[in-house]
C-alpha positions, 0 to 999 in steps of 0.5 A: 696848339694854340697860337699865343696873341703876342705872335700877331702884335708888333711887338711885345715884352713877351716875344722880347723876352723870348727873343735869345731863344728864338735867336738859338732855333732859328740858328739851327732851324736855318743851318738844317735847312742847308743839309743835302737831301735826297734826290727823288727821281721824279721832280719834287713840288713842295707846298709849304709856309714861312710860319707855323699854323694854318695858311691855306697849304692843303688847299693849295695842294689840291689845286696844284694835284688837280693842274698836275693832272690836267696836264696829263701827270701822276701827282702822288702827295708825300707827307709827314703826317702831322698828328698821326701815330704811324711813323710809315713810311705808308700808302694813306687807305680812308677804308682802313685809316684814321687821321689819328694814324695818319694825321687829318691832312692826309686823309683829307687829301686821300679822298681825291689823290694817293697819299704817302705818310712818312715821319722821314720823308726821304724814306717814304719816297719809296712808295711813290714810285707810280707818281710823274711828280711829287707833290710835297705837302709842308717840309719846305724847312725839312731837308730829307728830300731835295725841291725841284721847286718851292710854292710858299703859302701865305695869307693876306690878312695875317702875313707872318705876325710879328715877323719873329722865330718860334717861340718869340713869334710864328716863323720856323726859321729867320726869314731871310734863308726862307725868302731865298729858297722862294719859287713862287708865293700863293698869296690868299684871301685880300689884306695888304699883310704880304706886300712886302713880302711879294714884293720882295719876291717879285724883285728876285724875278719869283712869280706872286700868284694871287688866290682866294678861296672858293666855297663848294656850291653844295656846302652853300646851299646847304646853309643857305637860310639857316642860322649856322653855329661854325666850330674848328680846330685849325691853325687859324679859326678867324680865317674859317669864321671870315670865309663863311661869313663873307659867302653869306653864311649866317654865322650866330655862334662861333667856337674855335679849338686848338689846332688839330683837335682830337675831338671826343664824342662827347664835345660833338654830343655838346655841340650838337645839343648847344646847336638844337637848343637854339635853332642853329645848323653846326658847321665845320671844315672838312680837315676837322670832319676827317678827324671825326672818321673812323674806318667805316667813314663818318660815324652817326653821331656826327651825321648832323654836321654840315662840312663847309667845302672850298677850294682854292681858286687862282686869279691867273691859272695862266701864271701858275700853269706856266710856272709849274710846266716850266719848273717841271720841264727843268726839273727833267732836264737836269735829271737827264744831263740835258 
């Protein structure tokens, strides 16, 4: 879907309008988050977001997968798939899965780390039994499996728009339960659209951990001195379109698509023709790339686009290396009784 404009006004006679039935979903939105889980027998780290859309979530699933590992762990990601047909629960194979099964996420992620896709992630709990600790990537409003610790996602720039529940604005229940069940804010990319936020966080004792965005040196140089034309179909386009330009990517011509697009072959021919035509280089995510793959990878009539490559980069890796060894030494402690 695309985010409506009115979710990132302060206010609107459209989000008034809308605002007893937002009242009604996040009345149950945050009863359900109450529910009892399940229990994993490995701790359980969720990366999730307050609102709908694009945050920085699976950025931040692979920074926390690539610390885990550091620190001698066996991260196995559970997902629900988002976009995907397969209900699962199922282990994520890119030699034989596509994002059209399993969602873009998950093949994504799947390039690098074991990837369990379950609609009831409870269920999928079961195909993790390798795994030291869970990495949950989104479901931090879903009660089926119980966090030992919750690292909530937001972006500098955008905060939580207007601050209201869907649909009268992006938040997927009231604020405040969603505060409170806070372990650690990632706040990416500069912008002051999170202050109040963090510091709010801060008040309650819960670590703010800055980030930004780090582009892939050999996605740099594949673009260095060419006019690019940059396309996506993610939750939030400008965020993309902003982090190319302001690693010095020459972005001529941009086209932003609803979030999690199926792209056909013949809006990639369109591209691809639009780009020739005047001289310019396409370029697009690697969450957009993994929705172009089949099962053989990537098919030859995409060849020509170029996957622009970040990676999410911790101004104190100190503070989230601490946070997270902490939490985990919690986490068995209570398990063993101890």
């Amino acid at each position: 879907m695309r985010e409506p404009g009115f979710w990132h006004r302060p206010s609107s006679w459209t989000s008034l309008l809308l605002t007893p039935l937002a009242a009604l979903y996040g009345a149950v939105a945050a009863r359900r988050m109450q529910r009892p889980g399940v229990e994993a027998s490995v701790p359980v780290l969720c990366v999730g977001n307050y609102h709908v859309g694009g945050a920085g979530k699976t950025p931040t699933a692979l920074a926390l997968a690539k610390l885990l590992r550091e620190l001698g762990e066996r991260p196995v990601v559970l997902s629900r798939g988002y976009g995907g047909r397969l209900r699962g629960p199922v282990r994520v194979d890119r030699g034989s899965h596509t994002a059209a099964d399993v969602g873009d996420e998950p093949l994504m992620l799947a390039a690098t780390l074991p990837v369990v896709v379950a609609r009831d992630r409870a269920e999928g709990l079961a195909l993790a039994q390798d795994a030291s600790v869970i990495v949950m990537d989104d479901g931090f409003q879903n009660p089926g499996v119980v966090k030992d610790a919750s690292l909530i996602v937001i972006d500098g720039v955008r905060g939580v728009g207007n601050g209201h529940v869907f649909p009268a604005g992006p938040l997927r229940a009231p604020l405040a339960p969603q505060l409170a069940r806070t372990d650690a804010l990632i706040v990416v990319g500069d912008g002051n659209a999170a202050q109040t936020i963090a510091a709010g966080i801060e008040a309650h004792g819960k670590p703010v951990l800055p980030a930004h965005l780090q582009p892939d040196d050999a996605s740099l140089a594949a673009l260095r001195g060419v006019r690019a034309f940059a396309f996506t179909g993610i939750g939030d386009p400008a965020r993309f379109f902003r982090t190319l330009r302001s690693s010095g990517v020459d972005v001529v011509r941009e086209r932003a698509f609803a979030d999690h697009h199926a792209f056909t072959k013949s809006e990639i021919d369109e591209l691809i023709a639009d780009a020739r035509r005047d001289g310019l280089t396409l370029v697009t995510t690697e969450k957009d790339l993994a929705r172009l793959r089949d099962a053989g990878g990537l098919p030859a009539w995409a060849q020509a686009i170029v996957p622009f490559a970040v990676t999410l980069e911790f101004e104190e890796p100190a503070a989230l290396r601490r946070f997270v060894t902490e939490q985990l030494t919690k986490a068995r402690l209570r398990r063993t009784g101890k």
